[in-house]
C-alpha positions in Angstrom: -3.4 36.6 13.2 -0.9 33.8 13.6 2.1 33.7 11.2 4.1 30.3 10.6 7.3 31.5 13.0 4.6 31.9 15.4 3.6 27.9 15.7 6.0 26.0 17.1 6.0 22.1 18.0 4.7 20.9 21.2 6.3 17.5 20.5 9.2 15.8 18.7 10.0 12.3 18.4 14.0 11.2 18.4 14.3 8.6 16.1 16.7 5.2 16.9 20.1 5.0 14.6 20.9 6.6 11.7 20.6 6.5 8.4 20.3 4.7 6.1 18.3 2.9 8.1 17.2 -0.9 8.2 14.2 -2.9 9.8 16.2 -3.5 12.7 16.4 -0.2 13.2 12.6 0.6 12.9 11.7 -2.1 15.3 13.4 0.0 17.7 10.9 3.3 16.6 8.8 4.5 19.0 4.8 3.9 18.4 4.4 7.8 17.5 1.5 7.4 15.1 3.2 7.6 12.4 3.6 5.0 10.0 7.4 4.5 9.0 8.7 2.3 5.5 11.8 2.1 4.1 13.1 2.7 0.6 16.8 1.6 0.6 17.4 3.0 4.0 15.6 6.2 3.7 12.7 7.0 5.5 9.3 7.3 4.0 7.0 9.0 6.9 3.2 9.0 6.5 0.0 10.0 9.2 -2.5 7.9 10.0 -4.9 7.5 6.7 -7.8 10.0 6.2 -11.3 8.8 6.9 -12.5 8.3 3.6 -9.1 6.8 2.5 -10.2 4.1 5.2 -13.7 3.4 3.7 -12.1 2.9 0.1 -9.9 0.1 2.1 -12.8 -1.1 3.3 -14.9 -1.3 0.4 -12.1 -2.7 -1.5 -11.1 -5.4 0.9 -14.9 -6.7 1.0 -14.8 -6.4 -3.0 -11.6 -8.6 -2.5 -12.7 -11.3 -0.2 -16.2 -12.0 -1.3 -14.5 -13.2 -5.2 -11.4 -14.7 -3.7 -11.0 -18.2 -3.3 -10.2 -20.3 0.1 -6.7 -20.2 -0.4 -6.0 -16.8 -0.7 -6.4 -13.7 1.9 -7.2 -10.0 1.9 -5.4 -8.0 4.1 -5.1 -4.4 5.0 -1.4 -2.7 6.3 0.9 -5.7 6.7 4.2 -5.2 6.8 5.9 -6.5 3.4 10.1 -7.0 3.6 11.5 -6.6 1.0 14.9 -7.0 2.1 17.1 -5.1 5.4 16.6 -1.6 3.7 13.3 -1.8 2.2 10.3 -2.1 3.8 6.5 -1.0 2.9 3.2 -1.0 4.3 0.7 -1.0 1.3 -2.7 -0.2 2.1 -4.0 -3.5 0.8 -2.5 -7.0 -0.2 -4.1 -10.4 -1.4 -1.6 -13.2 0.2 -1.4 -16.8 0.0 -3.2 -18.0 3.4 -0.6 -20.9 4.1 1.6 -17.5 3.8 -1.0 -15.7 6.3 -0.8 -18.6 9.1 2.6 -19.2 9.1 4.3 -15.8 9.2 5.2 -13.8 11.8 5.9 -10.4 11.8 6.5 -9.8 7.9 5.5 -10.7 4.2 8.2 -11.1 1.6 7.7 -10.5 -2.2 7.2 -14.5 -2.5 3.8 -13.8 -0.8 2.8 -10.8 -2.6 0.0 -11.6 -5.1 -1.5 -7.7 -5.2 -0.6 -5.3 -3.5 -2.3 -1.7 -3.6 -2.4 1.7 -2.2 -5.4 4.8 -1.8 -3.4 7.7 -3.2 -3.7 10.9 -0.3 -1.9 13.9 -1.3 0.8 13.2 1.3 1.9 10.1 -0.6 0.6 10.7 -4.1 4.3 10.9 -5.4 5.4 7.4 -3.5 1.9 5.6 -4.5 2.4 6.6 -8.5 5.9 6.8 -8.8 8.3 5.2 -6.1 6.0 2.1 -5.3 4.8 0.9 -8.8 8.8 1.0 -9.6 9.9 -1.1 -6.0 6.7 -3.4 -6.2 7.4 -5.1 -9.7 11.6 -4.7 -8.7 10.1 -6.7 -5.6 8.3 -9.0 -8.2 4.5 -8.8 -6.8 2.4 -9.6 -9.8 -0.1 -6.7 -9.6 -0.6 -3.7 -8.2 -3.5 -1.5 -7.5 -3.2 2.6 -7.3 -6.9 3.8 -6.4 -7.0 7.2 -7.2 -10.3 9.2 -4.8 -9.8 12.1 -6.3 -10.4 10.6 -9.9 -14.3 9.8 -9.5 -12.5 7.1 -7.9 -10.0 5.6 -9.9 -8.9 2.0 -9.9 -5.3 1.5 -12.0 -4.2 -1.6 -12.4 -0.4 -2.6 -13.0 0.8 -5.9 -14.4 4.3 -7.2 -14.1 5.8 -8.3 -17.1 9.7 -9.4 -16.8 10.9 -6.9 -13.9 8.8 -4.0 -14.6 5.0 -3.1 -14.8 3.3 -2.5 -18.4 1.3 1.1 -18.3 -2.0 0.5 -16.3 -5.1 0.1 -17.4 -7.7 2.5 -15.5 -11.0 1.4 -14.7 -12.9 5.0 -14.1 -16.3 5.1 -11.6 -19.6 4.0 -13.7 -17.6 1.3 -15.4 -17.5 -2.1 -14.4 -13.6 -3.3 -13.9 -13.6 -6.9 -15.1 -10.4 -8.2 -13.9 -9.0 -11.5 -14.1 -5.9 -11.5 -11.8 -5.2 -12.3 -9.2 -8.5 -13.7 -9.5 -12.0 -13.3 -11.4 -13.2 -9.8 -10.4 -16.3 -7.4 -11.2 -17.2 -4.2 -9.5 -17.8 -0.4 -10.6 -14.8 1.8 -8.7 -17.6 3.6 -7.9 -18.0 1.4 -5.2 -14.9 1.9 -3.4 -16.5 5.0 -2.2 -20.2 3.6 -1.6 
């Protein structure tokens, strides 16, 4: 039987700087497979996303771009500066696409029209508590918290002022009609189709 003092790490990865850190700093991170934000200079480490965490990305990024319009893109992990000590990767944004062919290595709140995340347990306490609170201080209009574990899920956040009103859910078997950022239909179901 192996015990937990018995496992030890085969590999470590040293990490550039100190904290609090900044996006200068993480530009200078090795490509470890981890994916690294920043929440006013402290690190917020996650894996790579589960398989089915993927296929609700999916689903909802084709849900996304067959109702948007010309003008506006769905994207999946962009990287979305906030300012030098914040810094988050949401698992899903809708973007201006003048915004989407002019950038170059990062999205600022101006650009942010939704942003959402696919709660895993790793990050369930970031995606409902931490990111709702620095995604309407960033000022990004709407954000979507899809819950798997919930049937799925979908909650939707509205700013209003600097802070988002309690979400609405949308549970599987329902059809979510939304009307922001644009006109929406589809069962949350779906996300996991």
């Amino acid at each position: 039987m192996t015990t937990l003092a018995a496992i030890e790490p085969t590999e470590r990865t040293v990490l550039p700087g100190k904290p609090p850190y900044t996006i200068d700093d993480l530009l200078e991170f090795p490509d470890d497979g981890n994916r690294y934000e920043l929440c006013n200079g402290s690190l917020l480490v996650s894996s790579a996303p589960a398989i089915l965490h993927q296929v609700a990305i999916t689903n909802a990024l084709g849900i996304l771009q067959r109702a948007a319009p010309r003008n506006l893109l769905t994207l999946t992990y962009v990287n979305f500066r906030v300012s030098d000590k914040d810094y988050y990767i949401p698992d899903l944004v809708v973007v201006p696409r003048s915004a989407a062919l002019t950038r170059g290595l990062m999205f600022s709140p101006r650009d942010m029209l939704l942003a959402g995340e696919v709660v895993s347990p790793s990050t369930r306490k970031q995606d409902k508590g931490l990111k709702p609170l620095a995604y309407a201080e960033a000022g990004v209009p709407i954000y979507w918290r899809l819950e798997l574990d919930e049937g799925p899920t979908l909650y939707v956040y509205e700013l209003n002022g600097d802070s988002y009103d309690p979400p609405t859910a949308y549970k599987a078997g329902a059809v979510a009609e939304l009307t922001k950022p644009f006109p929406l239909s589809f069962d949350p179901a779906d996300l996991l189709d």
